[in-house]
C-alpha positions in Angstrom: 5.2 14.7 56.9 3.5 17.8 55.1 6.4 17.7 52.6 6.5 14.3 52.3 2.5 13.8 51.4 2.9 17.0 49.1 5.8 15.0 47.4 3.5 11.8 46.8 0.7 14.2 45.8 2.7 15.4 43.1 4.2 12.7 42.1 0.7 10.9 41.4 -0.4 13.8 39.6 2.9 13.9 37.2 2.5 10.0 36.4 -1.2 10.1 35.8 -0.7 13.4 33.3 2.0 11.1 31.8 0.1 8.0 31.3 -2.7 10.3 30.1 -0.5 12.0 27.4 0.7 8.1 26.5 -2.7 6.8 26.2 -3.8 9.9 24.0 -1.2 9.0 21.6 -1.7 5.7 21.7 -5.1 6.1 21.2 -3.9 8.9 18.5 -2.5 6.0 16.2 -3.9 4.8 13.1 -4.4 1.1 13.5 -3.5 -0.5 10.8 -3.9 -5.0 9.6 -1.3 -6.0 7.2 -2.5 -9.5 5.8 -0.1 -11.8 4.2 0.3 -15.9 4.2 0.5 -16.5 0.9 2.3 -14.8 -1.4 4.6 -15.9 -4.6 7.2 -13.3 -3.1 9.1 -13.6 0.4 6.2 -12.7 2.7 7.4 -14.3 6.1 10.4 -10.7 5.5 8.3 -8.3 4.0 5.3 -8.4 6.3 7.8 -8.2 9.4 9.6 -5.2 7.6 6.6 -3.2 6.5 5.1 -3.3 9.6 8.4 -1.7 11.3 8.6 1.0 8.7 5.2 2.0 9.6 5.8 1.9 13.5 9.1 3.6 13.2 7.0 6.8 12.5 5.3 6.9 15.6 2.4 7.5 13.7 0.7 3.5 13.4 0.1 0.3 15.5 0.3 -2.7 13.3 -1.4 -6.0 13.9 -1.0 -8.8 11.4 -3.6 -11.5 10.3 -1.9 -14.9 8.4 -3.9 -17.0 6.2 -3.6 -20.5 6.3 -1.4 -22.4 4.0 -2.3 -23.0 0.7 -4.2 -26.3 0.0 -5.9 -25.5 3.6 -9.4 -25.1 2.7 -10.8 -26.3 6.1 -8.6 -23.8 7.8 -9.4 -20.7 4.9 -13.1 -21.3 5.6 -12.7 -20.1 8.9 -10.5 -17.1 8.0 -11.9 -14.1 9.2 -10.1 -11.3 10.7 -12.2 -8.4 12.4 -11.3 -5.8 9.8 -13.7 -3.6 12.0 -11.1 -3.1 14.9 -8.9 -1.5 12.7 -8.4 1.8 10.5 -6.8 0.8 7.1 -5.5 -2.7 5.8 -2.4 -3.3 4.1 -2.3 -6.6 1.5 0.8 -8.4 1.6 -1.1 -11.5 0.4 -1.3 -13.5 -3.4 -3.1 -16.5 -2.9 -6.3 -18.0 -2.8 -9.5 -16.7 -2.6 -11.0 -15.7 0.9 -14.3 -17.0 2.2 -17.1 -15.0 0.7 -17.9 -13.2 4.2 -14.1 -12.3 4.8 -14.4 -11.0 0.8 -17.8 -9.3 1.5 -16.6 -7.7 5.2 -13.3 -6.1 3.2 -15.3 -4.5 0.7 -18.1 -3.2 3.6 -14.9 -1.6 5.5 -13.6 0.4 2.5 -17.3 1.3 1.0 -17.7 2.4 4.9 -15.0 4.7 4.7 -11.5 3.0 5.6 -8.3 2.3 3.9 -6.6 -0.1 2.0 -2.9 -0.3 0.5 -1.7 -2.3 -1.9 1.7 -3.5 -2.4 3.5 -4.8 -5.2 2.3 -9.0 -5.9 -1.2 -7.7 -3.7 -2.2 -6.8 -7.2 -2.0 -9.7 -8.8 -4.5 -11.5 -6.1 -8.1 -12.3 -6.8 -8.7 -12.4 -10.6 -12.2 -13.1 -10.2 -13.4 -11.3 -7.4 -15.4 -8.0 -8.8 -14.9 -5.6 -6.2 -11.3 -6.1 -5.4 -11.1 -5.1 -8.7 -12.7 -1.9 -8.4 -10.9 -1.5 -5.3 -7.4 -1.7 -6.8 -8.4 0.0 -9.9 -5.4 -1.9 -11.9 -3.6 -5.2 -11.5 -2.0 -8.2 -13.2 -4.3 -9.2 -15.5 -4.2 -10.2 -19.2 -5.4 -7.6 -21.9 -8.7 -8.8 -22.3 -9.2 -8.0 -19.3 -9.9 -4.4 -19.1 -8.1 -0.9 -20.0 -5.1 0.6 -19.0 -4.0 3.7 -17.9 -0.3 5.5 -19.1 0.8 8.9 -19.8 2.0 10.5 -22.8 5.4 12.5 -22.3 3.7 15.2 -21.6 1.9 13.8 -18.7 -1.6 13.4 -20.0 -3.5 10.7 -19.2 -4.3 7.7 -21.8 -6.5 5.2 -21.1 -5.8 2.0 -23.8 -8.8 -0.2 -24.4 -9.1 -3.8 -23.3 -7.7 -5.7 -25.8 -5.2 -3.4 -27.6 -1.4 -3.4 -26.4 -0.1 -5.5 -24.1 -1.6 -7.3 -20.8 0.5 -7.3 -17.4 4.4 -8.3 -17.2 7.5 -6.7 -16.6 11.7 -7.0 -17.8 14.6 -7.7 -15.5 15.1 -6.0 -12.4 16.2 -2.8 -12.6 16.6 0.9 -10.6 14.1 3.2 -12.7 13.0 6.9 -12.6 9.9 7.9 -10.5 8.2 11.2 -12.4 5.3 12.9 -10.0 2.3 13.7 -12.2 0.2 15.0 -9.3 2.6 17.0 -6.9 -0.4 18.7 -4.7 -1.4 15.1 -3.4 -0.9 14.7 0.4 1.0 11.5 -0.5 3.4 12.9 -3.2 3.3 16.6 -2.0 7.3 17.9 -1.4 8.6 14.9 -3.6 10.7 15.9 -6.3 9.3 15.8 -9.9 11.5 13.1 -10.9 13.2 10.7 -8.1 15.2 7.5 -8.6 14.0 4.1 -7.3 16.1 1.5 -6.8 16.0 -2.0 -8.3 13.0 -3.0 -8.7 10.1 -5.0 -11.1 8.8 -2.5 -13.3 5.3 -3.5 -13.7 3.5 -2.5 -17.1 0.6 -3.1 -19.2 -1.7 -3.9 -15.7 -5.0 -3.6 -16.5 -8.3 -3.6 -14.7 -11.6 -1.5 -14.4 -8.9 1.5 -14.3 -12.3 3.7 -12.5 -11.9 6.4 -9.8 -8.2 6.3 -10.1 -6.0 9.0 -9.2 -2.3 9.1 -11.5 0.6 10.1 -8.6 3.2 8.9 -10.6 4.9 6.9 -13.3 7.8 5.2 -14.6 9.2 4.8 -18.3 9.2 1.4 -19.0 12.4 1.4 -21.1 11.7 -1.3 -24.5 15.4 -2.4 -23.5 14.3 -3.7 -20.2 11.9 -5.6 -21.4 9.0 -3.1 -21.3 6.9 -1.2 -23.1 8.5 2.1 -23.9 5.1 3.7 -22.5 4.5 5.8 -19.0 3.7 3.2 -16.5 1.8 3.7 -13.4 3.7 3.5 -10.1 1.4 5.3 -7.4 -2.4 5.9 -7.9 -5.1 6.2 -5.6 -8.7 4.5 -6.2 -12.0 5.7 -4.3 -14.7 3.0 -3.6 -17.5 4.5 -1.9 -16.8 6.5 1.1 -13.1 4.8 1.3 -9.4 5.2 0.0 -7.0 3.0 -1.6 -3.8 3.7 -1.7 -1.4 1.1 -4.1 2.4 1.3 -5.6 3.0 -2.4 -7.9 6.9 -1.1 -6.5 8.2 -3.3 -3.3 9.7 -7.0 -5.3 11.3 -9.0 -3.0 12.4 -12.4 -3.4 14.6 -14.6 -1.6 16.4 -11.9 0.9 17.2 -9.3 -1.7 15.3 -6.4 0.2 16.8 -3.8 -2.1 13.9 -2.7 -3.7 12.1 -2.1 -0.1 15.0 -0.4 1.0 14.7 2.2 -1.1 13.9 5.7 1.0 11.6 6.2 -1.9 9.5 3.6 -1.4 9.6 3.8 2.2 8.1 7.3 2.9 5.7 6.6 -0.4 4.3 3.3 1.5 4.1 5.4 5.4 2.3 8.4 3.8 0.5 6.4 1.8 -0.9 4.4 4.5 -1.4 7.6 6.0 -3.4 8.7 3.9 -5.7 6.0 2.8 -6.7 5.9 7.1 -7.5 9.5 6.9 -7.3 11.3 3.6 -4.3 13.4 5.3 -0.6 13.2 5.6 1.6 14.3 8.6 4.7 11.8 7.9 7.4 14.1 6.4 9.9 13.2 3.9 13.0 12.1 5.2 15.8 14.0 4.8 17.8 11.0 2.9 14.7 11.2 0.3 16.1 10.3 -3.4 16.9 13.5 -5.2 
């Protein structure tokens, strides 16, 4: 009977050091809100897919928050997820403004210190709304808009006046040529200097404040694919207050065509990127089937 209590003694012991080790890592996990409803890109696929290549690292718990349709206004008014609950938000959405307390509330979490990621058509939201702005640094916007930032082939940074050179667009879809111009950020640190990317919009010409952004990495926008044959940005980071944006215009999706999401590029650049805009640090290692 000795034995037998000792057994059950034990065995308590081993499950409640068990359950303690699971609910340190759970607790461990960087919570992250991907918001999406509207989007001019496939966002009932993308959201679902984003938020699994984020779980897959054992590294986030994802949660999503869905707009109301558009036309909705009753319903939008009362939009207003608890951005407070979590650790870094992730835009999947481009659509129509937010009430101004969901608007005001996003900009207190980053200013406060928290993360946001942008991805792809996230840029193009919210015209109009000054801070988002500053939060994104750069977006689709016209070139009256504000400057824009590109390298010269040497890697410098040049930032184009508002007004001079083109606004926001991009050619045909097409696999393009990631170049690292900052290789000792946690995000990009281990890429290679030059990586391919798989078919994908090429964004150029975005434009925006273009303040408190940090180049990662660009793309030649090739003048026989429609672009600009200038440096593009691909990966930059934005500070805004005490927080960290994280944003890549890569990620086009329409229809089912999840090529350009696919790409193990873009994958690891999204999960360390989210990384790092919840806590200025990456632990999410390359994967071994990284572009070379």
């Amino acid at each position: 009977m000795r034995q037998t209590l000792c057994r059950i003694i034990l065995g308590s012991l081993v499950l409640m050091a068990w359950g303690g080790m699971v609910s340190a890592h759970a607790a461990e996990n960087i919570k992250v809100l991907i918001v999406d409803g509207q989007n001019n890109h496939n966002w009932a696929d993308t959201t679902p897919y984003l938020k699994k290549i984020l779980e897959e690292t054992d590294r986030f718990t994802v949660e999503v928050a869905t707009t109301p349709p558009a036309g909705k206004k009753e319903e939008m008014a009362k939009f207003h997820p608890d951005f407070a609950k979590y650790d870094v938000v992730l835009s999947n959405y481009n659509g129509e403004e937010w009430p101004a307390a969901t608007r005001k509330a996003l900009e207190e979490f980053v200013a406060g210190g928290k993360g946001l990621v942008i991805v792809h058509a996230a840029n193009n939201s919210f015209p109009g709304w000054r801070e988002y702005n500053q939060m994104i640094g750069m977006g689709w916007r016209d070139n009256k808009f504000g400057p824009r930032l590109i390298t010269d082939d040497d890697g410098k940074l040049v930032r184009v006046d508002k007004g001079q050179g083109p606004g926001a667009g991009h050619g045909p879809q097409h696999p393009f040529t990631i170049v690292i111009r900052k290789s000792d950020h946690p995000v990009t640190q281990g890429m290679p200097s030059e990586w391919p990317h798989a078919k994908d919009e090429l964004y150029h010409g975005m434009r925006g404040p273009a303040e408190n952004v940090t180049l990662l990495a660009t793309a030649f926008s090739a003048k026989e694919k429609g672009g600009t044959g200038e440096h593009e940005p691909m990966i930059w980071t934005v500070t805004y207050g005490k927080g960290r944006i994280f944003h890549t215009p890569m990620g086009h999706v329409m229809g089912k065509d999840m090529t350009a999401m696919e790409c193990p590029g873009f994958i690891a650049t999204v999960q360390r990127g989210t990384e790092w805009a919840a806590t200025e640090k990456v632990t999410i290692p390359l994967p071994s089937n990284f572009p070379k």
